[in-house]
N, C-alpha and C positions, 0 to 999 in steps of 0.2 A: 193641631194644637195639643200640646201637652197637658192635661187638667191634675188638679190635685189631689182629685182623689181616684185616680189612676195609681193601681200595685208596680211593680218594678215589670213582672210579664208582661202585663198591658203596656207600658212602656217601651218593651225591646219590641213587643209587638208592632208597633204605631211604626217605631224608627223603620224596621225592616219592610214594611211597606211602602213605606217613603223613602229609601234610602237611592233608591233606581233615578228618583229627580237627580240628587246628587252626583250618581255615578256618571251621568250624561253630560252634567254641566263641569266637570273636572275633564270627562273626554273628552268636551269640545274643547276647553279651554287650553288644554297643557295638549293638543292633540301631536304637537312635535314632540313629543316623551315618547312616542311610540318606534320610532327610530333609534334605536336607543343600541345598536347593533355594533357601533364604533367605541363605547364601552372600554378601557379598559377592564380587566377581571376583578380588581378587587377599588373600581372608581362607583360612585352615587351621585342620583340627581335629586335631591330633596328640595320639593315645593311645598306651598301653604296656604292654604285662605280660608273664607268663610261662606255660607251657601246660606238664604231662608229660603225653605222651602214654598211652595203655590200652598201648602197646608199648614203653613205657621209653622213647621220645625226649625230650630236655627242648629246647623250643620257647621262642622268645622273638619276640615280633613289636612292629610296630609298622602302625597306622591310622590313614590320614590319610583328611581332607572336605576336598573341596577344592568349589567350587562345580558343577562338572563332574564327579566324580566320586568314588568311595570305595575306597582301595586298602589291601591289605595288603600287610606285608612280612616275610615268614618269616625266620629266623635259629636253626638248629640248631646245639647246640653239646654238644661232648662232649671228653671228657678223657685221655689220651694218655701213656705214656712218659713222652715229649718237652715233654709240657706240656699247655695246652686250646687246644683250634681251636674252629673255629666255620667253618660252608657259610649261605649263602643261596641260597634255591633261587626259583625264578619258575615263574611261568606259560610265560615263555617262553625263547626264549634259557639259555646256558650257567650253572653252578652257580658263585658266588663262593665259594670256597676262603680265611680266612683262617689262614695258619701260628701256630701259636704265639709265634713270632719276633715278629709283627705286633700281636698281644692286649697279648705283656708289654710289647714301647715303647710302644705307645699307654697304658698304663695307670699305667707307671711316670710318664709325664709329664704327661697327662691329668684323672685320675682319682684322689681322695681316698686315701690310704694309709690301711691299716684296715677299710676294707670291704670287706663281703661279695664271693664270685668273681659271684653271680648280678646282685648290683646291680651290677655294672664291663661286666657283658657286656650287661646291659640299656642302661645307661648308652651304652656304645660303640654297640650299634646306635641307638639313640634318635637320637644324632647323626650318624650317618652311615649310615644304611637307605638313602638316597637319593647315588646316586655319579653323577660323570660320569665316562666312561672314554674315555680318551684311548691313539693307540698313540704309543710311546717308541723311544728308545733303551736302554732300560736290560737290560744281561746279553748283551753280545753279539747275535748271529744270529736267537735267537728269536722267535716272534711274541711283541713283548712290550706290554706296556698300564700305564698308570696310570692311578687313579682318582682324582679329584680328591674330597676329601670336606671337612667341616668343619673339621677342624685341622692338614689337612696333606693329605699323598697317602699312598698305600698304592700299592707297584710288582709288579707278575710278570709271568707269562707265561700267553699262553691257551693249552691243552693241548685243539689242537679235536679230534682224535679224541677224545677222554674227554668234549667238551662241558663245559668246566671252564675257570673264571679261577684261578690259583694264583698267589695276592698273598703276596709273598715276606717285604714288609719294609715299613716305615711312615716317612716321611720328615715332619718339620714344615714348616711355612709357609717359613721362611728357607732350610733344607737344600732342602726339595723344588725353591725355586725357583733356587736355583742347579743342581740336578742337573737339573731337566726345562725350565726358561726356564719364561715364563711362560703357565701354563693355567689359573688362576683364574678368564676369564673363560668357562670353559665351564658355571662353576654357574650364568648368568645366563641360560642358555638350556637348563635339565636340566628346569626344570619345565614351561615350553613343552611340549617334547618328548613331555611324559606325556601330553600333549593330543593329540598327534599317531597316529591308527591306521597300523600296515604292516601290511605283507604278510604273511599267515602263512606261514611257511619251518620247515625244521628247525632245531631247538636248535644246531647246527654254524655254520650259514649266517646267525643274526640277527645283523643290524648292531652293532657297539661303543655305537652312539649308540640302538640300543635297548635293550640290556642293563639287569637292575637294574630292570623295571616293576613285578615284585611280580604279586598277585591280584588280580584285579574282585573286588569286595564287593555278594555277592549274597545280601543276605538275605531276598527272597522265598523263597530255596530252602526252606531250615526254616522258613518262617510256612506255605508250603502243604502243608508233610509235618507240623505239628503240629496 
């Protein structure tokens, strides 16, 4: 369970412990994704649900096929004072951090009024699990970054001792591109990318332009322990 007065570390911390429940029950579940060899090269298998974890996390992901491989994309989200957040966590590289601030405009402008908070937060990751991040100017001196995502950008600051994006605010297609110039075409080269192996380094040290890979989808793991 997520408590509130848990820092954002303790946070990604808890997730990444518990995030292996997860990864198990999307391999059992989707474990026909693994086949995924018949692909054509530039086709995707995009699935979505929602997971609580046996420790009270409430997990939301998303699975993609892509010819080359099968990725997951974790998205914990929990509920706050201040409102609901939501961390995505990886395999590798730093924890995305979205603020409350960032859930409610993407949602008020986005997302059907009337529904459910689980279907808005599934919804919001479905379309945007896949970011490209870009560094900015935005906020002064800070090391800051935006992510380009489907309806706009999302802006903060990387917080590297903590290993953490902290996406402050949600900007649409018009605003974002007058506040950052033009980075749209960085989605044109986000999936590439996911084709592309580095270097293993520390969660600190992973490039911007790796950030955001999600899990390998390994579902031999559970056919050989069943």
């Amino acid at each position: 369970m997520i408590r509130s007065n848990m820092t954002l570390p303790q946070v990604a911390a808890a997730a990444r412990k518990d995030v292996g429940q997860l990864l198990r029950h999307v391999e059992e579940k989707h474990g026909d994704l693994a086949d995924h060899s018949s692909l054509r090269k530039d086709a995707r298998i995009v699935r979505s649900g929602c997971f609580p974890s046996k420790k009270g996390l409430h997990w939301i992901y998303v699975v993609v096929a892509t010819q080359g491989r099968v990725t997951i994309y974790p998205l914990l989200w929990y509920a706050t004072t201040k409102g609901t957040c939501a961390m995505q966590v990886d395999a590798e590289g730093p924890a995305s951090y979205f603020a409350p601030h960032v859930l409610v405009r993407y949602t008020e402008r986005f997302l059907r009024r009337g529904g459910d908070l689980i279907n808005a937060l599934r919804e919001f990751h479905l379309r945007n699990y896949d970011k490209a991040s870009q560094p900015c100017n935005y906020k002064g001196d800070r090391e800051n970054y935006t992510a380009v995502i489907d309806h706009g950008y999302v802006a903060g600051e990387y917080q590297r001792e903590d290993a953490l994006v902290y996406y402050r605010t949600f900007y649409d297609l018009n605003r974002g591109r007058k506040r950052f110039g033009e980075l749209r075409t960085a989605q044109d080269w986000r999936l590439l990318m996911h084709t592309v192996d580095f270097e293993h380094v520390g969660r600190r040290d992973t490039p911007h332009f790796a950030w955001g890979r999600g899990y390998p989808f390994r579902a031999e793991r559970w056919r050989k322990a069943a």
